[in-house]
C-alpha positions in Angstrom: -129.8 -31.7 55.1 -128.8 -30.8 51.8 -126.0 -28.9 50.3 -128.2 -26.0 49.1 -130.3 -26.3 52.1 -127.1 -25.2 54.4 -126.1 -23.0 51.7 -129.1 -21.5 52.1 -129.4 -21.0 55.5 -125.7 -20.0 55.6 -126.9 -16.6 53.5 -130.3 -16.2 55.3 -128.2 -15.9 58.5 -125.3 -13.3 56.7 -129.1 -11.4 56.1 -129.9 -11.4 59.9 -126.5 -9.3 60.5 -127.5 -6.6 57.9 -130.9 -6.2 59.5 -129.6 -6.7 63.2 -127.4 -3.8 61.6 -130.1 -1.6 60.2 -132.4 -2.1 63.4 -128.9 -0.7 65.4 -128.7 2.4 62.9 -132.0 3.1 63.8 -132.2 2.9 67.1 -129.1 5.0 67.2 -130.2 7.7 65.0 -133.4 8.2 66.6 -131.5 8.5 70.4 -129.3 11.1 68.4 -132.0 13.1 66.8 -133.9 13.5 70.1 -130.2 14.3 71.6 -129.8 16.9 68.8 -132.5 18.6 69.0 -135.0 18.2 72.4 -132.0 17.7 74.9 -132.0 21.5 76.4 -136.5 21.0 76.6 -136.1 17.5 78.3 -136.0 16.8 82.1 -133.4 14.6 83.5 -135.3 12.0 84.6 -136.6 11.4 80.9 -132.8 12.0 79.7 -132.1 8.7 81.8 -135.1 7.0 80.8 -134.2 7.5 77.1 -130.3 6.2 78.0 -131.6 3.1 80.1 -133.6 2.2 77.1 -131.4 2.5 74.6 -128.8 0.4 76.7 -131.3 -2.2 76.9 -131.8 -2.2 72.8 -127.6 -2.2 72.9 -127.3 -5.3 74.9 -130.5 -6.8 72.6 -128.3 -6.2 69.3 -125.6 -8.1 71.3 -127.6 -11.1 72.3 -128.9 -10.8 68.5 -125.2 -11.6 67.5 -124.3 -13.5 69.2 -127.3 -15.8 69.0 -126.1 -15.5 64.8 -122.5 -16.1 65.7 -123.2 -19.8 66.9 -125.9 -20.7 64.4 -123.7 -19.4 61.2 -120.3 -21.6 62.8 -122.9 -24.9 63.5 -123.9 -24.1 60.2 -120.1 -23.9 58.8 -119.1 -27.2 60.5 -122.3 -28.7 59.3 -120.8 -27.3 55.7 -117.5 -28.6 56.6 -118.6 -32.6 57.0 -120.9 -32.4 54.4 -118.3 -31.6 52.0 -115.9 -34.1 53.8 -118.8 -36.9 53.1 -119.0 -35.7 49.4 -117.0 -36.7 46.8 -117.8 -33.7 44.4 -119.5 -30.2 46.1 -120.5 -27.1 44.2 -118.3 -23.8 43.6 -120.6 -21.7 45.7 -119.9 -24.4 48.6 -116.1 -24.4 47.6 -116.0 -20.1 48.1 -118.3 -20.4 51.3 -115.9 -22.6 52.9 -112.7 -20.4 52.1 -114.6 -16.9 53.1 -115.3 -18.5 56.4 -111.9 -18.8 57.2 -111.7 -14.5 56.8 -114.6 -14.0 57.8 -114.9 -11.2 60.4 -117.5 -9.9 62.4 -115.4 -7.0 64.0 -115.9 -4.1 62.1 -119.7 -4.7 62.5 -118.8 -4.9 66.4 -116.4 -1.7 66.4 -119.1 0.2 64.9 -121.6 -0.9 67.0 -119.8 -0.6 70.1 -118.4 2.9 68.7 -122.0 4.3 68.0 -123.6 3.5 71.3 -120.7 5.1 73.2 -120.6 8.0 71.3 -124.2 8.2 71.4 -124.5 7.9 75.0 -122.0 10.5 76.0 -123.7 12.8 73.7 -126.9 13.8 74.8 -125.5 14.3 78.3 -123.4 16.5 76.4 -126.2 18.2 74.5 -128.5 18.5 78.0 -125.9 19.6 80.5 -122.6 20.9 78.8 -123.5 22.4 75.8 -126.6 24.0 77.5 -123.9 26.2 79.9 -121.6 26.8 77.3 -124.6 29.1 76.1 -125.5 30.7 79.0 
């Protein structure tokens, strides 16, 4: 494999976490909306329906990650001995290889993590709590 051709695939998988990331935001806005505004019209057993889905999407976006996780560091260590091998490699190879070190994946996790809690207290929130406090 070349240089560019890990280089490459190096961004192509940095792509995957803005999508997995977009596909999350989604997901999550959709469970909110239908939180927001059906919650008081919907029956329980639907409530749960909807929850148990979107768990199962949550631990999809996980496996997603994680799945990029291993491939971008096999990709990084492949970047690593290619430049060890090399006498001379490029300046994009030369940054990609000291923004790995500070790389970090935890704000996209804390957000994540922070959205589908938040979500998933709120419509039982929205169907049971807030339905009494206007009664």
């Amino acid at each position: 494999m070349t240089e560019f051709d890990i280089l490459y695939l190096l961004h192509e998988k940095m792509a995957v976490y803005w999508g997995v990331f977009q596909f999350w935001s989604g997901v999550t806005f959709a469970y909110v909306a239908v939180s927001h505004f059906a919650a008081s019209r919907l029956h329980g057993f639907i409530v749960l329906c909807l929850t148990i889905i979107y768990a199962a999407m949550f631990f999809h976006v996980l496996q997603l990650i994680g799945e990029n996780d291993l491939a971008i560091d096999g990709l990084i260590l492949d970047l690593e001995e290619y430049s060890a091998r090399v006498q001379q490699v490029s300046n994009a190879t030369k940054a990609r290889l000291a923004s790995a070190e500070s790389l970090s994946t935890i704000p996209a996790i804390v957000a994540i993590f922070g959205s589908f809690l938040g979500s998933l207290v709120y419509l039982p929130y929205k169907k049971y709590w807030a339905s009494r406090e206007h009664t």
